[in-house]
C-alpha positions as CSV (number, residue, x, y, z in Angstrom):
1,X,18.2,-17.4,49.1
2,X,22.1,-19.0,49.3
3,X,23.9,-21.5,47.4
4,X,22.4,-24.6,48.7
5,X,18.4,-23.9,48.5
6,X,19.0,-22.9,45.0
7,X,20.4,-26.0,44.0
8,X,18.1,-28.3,45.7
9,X,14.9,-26.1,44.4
10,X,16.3,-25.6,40.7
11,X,18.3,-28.8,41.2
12,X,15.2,-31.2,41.5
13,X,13.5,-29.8,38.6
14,X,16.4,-29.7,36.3
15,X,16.6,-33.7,36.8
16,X,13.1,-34.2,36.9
17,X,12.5,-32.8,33.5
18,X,15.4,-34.8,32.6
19,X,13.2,-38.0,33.4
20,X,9.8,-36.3,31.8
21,X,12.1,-35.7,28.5
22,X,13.5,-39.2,28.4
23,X,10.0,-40.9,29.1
24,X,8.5,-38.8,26.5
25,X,10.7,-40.0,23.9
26,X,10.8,-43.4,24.5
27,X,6.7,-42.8,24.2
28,X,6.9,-41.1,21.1
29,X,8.4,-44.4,19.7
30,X,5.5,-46.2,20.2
31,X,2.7,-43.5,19.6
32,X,4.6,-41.1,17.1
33,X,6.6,-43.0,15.1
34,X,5.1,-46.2,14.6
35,X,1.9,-45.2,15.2
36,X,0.2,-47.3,18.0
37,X,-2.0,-46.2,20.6
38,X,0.1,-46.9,24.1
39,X,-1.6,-45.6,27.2
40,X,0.4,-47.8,29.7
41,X,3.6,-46.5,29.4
42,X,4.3,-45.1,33.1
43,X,3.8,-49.0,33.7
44,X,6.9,-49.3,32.1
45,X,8.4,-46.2,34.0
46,X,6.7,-48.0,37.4
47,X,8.5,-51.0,36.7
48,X,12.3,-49.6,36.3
49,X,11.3,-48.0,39.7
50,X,10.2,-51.0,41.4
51,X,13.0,-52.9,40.2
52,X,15.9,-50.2,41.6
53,X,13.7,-50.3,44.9
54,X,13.6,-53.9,44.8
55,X,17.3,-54.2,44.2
56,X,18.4,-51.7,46.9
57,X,16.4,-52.6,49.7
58,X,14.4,-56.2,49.2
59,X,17.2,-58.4,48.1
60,X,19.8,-57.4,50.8
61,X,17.4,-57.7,53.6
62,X,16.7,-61.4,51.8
63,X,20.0,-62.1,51.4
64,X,21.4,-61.1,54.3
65,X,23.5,-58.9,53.1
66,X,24.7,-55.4,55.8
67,X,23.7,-52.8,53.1
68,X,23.1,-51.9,49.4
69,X,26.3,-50.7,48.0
70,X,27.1,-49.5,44.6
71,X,27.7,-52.4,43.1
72,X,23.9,-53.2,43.7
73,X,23.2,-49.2,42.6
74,X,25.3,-49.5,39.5
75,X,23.4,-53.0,38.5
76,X,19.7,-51.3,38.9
77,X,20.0,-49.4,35.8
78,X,20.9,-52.3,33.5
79,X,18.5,-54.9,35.8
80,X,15.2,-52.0,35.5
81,X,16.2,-52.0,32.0
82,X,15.8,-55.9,31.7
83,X,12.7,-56.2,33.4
84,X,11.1,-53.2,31.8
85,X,11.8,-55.0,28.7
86,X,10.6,-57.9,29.7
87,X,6.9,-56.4,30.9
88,X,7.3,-54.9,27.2
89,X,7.4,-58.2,25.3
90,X,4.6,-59.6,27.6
91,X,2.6,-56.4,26.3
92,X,3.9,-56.3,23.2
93,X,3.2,-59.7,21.8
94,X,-0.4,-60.5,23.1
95,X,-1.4,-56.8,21.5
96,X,0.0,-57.3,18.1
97,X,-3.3,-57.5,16.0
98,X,-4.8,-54.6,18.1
99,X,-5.1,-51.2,17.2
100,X,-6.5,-48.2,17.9
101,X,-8.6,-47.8,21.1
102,X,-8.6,-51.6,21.7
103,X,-4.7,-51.7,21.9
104,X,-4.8,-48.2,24.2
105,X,-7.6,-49.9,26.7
106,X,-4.8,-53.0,26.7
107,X,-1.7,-50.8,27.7
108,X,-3.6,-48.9,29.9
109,X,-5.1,-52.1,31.8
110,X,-1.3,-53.9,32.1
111,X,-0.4,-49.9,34.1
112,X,-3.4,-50.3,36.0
113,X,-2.5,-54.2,36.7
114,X,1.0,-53.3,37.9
115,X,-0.3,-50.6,39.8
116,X,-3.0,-52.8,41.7
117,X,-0.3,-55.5,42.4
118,X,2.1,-53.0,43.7
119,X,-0.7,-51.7,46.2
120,X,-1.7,-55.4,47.2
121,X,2.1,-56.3,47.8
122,X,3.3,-56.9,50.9
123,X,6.9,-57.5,49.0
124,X,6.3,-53.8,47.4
125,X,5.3,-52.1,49.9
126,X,1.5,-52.3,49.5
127,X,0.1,-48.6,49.3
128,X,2.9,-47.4,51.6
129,X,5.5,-47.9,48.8
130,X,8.8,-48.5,49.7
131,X,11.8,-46.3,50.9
132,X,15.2,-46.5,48.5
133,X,18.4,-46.5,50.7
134,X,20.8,-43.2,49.3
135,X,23.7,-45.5,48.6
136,X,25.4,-42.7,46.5
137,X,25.6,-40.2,49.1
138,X,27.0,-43.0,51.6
139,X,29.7,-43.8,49.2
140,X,30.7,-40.4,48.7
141,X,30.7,-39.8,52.6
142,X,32.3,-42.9,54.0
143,X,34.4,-44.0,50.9
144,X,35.5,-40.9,49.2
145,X,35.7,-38.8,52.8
146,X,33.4,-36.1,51.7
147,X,31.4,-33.6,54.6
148,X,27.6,-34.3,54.9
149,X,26.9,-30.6,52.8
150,X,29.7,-31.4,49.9
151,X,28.1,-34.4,49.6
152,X,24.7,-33.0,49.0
153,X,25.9,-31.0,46.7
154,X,28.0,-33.5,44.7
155,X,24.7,-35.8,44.6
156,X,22.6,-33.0,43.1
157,X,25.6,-32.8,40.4
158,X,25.5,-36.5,39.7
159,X,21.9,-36.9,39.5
160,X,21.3,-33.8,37.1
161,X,24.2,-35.2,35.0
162,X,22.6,-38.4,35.2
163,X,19.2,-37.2,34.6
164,X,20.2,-35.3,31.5
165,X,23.0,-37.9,30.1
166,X,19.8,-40.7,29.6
167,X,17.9,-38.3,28.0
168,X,20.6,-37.3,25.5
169,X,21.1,-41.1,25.9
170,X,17.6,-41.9,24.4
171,X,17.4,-39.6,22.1
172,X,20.9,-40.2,20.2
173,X,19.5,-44.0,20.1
174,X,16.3,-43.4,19.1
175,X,17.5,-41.3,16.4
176,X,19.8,-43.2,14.9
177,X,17.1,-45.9,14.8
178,X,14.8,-43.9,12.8
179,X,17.7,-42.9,10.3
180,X,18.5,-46.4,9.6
181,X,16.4,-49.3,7.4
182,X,14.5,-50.3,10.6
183,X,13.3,-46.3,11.2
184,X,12.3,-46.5,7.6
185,X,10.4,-49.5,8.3
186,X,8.6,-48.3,11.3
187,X,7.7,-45.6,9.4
188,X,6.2,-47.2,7.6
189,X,3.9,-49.1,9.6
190,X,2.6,-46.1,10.8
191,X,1.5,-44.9,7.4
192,X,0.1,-47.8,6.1
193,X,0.4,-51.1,7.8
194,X,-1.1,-53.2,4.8
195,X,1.1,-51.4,2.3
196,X,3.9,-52.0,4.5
197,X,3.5,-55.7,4.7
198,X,3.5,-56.0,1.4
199,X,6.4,-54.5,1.1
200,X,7.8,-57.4,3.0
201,X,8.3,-55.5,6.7
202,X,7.4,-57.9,9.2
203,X,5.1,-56.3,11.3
204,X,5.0,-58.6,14.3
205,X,8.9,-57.9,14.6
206,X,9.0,-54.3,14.7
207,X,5.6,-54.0,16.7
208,X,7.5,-56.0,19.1
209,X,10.5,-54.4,19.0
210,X,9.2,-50.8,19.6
211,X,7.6,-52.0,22.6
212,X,10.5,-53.5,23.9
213,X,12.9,-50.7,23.1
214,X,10.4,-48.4,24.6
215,X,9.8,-50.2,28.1
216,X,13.5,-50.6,28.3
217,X,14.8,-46.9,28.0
218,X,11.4,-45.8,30.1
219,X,12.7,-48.3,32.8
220,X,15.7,-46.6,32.3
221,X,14.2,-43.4,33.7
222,X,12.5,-45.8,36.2
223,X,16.1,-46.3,37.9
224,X,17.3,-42.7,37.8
225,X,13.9,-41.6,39.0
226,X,13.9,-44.4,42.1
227,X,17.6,-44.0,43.2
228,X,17.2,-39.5,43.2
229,X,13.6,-39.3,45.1
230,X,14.5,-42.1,47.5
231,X,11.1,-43.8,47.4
232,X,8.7,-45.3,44.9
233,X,5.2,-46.0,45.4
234,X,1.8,-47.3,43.1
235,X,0.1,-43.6,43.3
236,X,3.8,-41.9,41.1
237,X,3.0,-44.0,38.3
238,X,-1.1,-43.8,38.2
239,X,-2.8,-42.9,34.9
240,X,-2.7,-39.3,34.9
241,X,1.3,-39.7,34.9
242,X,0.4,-41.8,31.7
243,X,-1.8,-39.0,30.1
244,X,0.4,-36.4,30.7
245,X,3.2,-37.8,28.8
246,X,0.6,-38.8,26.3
247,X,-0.1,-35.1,25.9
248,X,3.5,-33.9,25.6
249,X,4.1,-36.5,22.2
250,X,0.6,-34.8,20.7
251,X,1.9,-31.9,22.0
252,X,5.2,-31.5,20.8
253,X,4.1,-33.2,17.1
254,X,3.8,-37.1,16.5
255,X,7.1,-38.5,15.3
256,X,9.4,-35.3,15.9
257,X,12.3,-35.3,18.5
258,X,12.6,-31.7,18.9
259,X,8.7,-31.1,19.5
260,X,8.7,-33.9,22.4
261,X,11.7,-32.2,24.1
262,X,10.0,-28.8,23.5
263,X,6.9,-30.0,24.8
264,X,8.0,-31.6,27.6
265,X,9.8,-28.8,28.8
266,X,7.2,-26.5,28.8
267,X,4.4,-28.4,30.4
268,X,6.8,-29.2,32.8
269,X,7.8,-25.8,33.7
270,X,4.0,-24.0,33.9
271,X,3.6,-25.2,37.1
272,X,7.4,-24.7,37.8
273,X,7.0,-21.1,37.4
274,X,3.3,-20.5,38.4
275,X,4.6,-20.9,42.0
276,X,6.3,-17.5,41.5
277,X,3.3,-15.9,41.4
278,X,2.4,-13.7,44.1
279,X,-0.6,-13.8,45.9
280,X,-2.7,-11.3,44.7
281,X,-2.4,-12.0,41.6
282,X,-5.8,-13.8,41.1
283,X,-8.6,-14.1,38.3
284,X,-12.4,-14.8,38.3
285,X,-13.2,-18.2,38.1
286,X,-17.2,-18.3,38.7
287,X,-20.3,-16.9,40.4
288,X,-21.1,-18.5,43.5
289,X,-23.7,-16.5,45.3
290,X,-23.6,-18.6,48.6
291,X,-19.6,-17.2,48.2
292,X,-20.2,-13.9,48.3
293,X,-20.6,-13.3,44.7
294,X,-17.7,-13.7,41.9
295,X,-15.1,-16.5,43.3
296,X,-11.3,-16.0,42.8
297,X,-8.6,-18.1,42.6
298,X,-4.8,-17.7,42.8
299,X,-2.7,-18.3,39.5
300,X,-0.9,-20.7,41.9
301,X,-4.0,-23.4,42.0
302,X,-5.0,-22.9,37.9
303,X,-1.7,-24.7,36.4
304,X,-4.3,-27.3,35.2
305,X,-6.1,-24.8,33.4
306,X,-2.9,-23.2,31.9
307,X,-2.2,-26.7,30.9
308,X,-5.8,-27.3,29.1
309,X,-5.7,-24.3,27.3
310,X,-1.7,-24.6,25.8
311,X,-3.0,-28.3,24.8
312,X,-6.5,-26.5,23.6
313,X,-4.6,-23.7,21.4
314,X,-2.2,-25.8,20.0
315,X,-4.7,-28.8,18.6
316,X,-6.6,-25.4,16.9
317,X,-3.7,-23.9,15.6
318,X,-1.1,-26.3,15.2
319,X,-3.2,-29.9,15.2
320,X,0.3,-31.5,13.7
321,X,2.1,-30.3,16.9
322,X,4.4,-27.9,17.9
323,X,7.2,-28.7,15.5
324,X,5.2,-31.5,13.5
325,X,7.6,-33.8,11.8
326,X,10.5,-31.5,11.8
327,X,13.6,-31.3,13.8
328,X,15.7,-28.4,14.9
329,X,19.3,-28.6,13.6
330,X,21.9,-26.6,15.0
331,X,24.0,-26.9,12.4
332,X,21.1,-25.5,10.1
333,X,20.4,-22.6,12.5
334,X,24.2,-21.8,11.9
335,X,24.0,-21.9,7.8
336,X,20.7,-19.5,8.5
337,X,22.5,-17.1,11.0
338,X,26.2,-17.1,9.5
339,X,25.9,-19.0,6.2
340,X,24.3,-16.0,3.9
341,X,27.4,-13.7,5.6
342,X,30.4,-15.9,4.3
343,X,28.9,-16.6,1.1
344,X,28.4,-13.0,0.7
345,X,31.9,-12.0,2.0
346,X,33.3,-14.6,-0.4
347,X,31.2,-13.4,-3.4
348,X,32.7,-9.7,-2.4
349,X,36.1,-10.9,-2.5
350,X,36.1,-12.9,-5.7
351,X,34.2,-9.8,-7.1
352,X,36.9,-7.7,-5.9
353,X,39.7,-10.0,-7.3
């Protein structure tokens, strides 16, 4: 396999777990760390998409403008942003006093809602979806004079950059957050709304703002999702997307950075790495005696299973998550490998002194 189909097969998935890691964070906010039940969130992701789609390809044909250029691709990430925020407060503020499964069946109705007006859009595309111009690639081949196969390769570059630097993006945000008075105060919403309020947090602001925040990084990932594949339509963002990112936060331990990213990177790459399975590797699934007897199937077809059982094992054996409410440290993984060495090697020396 040469140069180029590696980068476009290991390419795609390195920025497409980018965009699964950066969703799943901005989800955790909502579900792991303040505690609310949020099934709607690839809404949020849909509407980012829609707008960078909307930007690109509706507006100049409305304007009458020749082409998107990247002006309008460099405006979609800030614009998907607004909007997704937007969608957020009009969530956010009508499900204040829910909770529970009554505020899950609310998020998950506004993603359906979007869905179904996306699929009954002529404006959107309808159920056909609508096609995203590649205005990067143009301006690397007719403004920066670069061959059609350099500039393949330089967008794959770009977008796993990209991919990767709004991930790294939302998590140094949402970190900081949750280290300063207003993480504490989420925090403790979570816990123990009543106690909380008493202690003067005002719950209709931070509800609020979690939502917000949330819909605004996930349309975020919205834009850098829209402007890579080229093409958005309702059936990307449909509720399975919504569950599966769902899973990853349980997954990976409500409330903990390093479990989501862990998480996420593993469910993502089962069925990454399942396709490398040859043929005849295959395992009983069932008796079926109009089939002959015991059926098979090929490892290929099961990553469903594989992705049922990991979510199985760890709710029996790890029910607060992967990595719970901690966080992996580099810095503390140094002090463990290297730290008891110096201090040892120091305590020699003064010994020997």
């Amino acid at each position: 396999m040469d140069f180029d189909k590696l980068l476009n097969f290991w390419g795609h998935h390195l920025v497409m777990a980018g965009v699964w890691i950066a969703l799943a964070l901005s989800l955790n906010l909502i579900n792991g760390f303040t505690g609310l039940f949020s099934l709607g969130h690839q809404g949020f992701w849909g509407v980012g998409a829609y707008v960078t789609a909307v930007v690109l390809t509706v507006l100049p044909a409305e304007m009458g403008w020749a082409d998107a250029g990247m002006l309008s691709f460099l405006m979609t990430f800030p614009l998907a942003m607004l909007v997704a925020a937007l969608f957020g407060l009009i969530v956010g503020v009508p499900c204040l006093r829910m909770r529970g499964d009554y505020l899950a069946i609310a998020t998950l109705g506004f993603g359906e809602i979007f869905r179904n007006i996306a699929i009954n859009s002529e404006w959107l595309g309808t159920s056909q979806g609508l096609s995203v111009p590649n205005v990067f690639r143009a301006f690397l081949q007719e403004q920066i004079g670069l061959e059609r196969m350099a500039a393949r390769r330089a967008e794959m570059f770009f977008y796993i950059a990209l991919s990767w630097a709004v991930a790294l993006l939302t998590l140094l945000l949402l970190r900081n957050l949750m280290r300063s008075a207003h993480g504490r105060a989420i925090t403790a919403i979570r816990d123990d709304e009543t106690a909380a309020e008493l202690l003067g947090v005002n719950l209709t602001r931070y509800k609020v703002l979690v939502f917000v925040l949330g819909a605004a990084l996930a349309g975020l990932a919205g834009a850098v999702y829209a402007n890579y594949q080229r093409y958005v339509s309702p059936n990307q963002f449909g509720f399975m997307q919504g569950v599966i990112f769902l899973v990853i936060v349980v997954m990976g331990g409500m409330g903990s950075f390093s479990g989501t990213i862990l998480a996420a990177l593993l469910i993502y790459a089962v069925p990454v790495f399942l396709t490398f399975a040859p043929d005849t590797w295959v395992i009983p699934i069932f008796y079926d005696p109009t089939q002959g007897g015991v059926v098979h199937r090929s490892l290929k077809d099961l990553w469903q299973v594989f992705f049922s059982l990991m979510l199985i094992i760890v709710v029996l054996l790890r029910p607060q998550g992967l990595m719970g409410n901690r966080e992996f440290s580099l810095v503390k993984l140094w002090r463990r490998l290297f730290g008891k060495k110096s201090e040892s090697a120091s305590t020699s020396g003064e010994a020997g002194a």
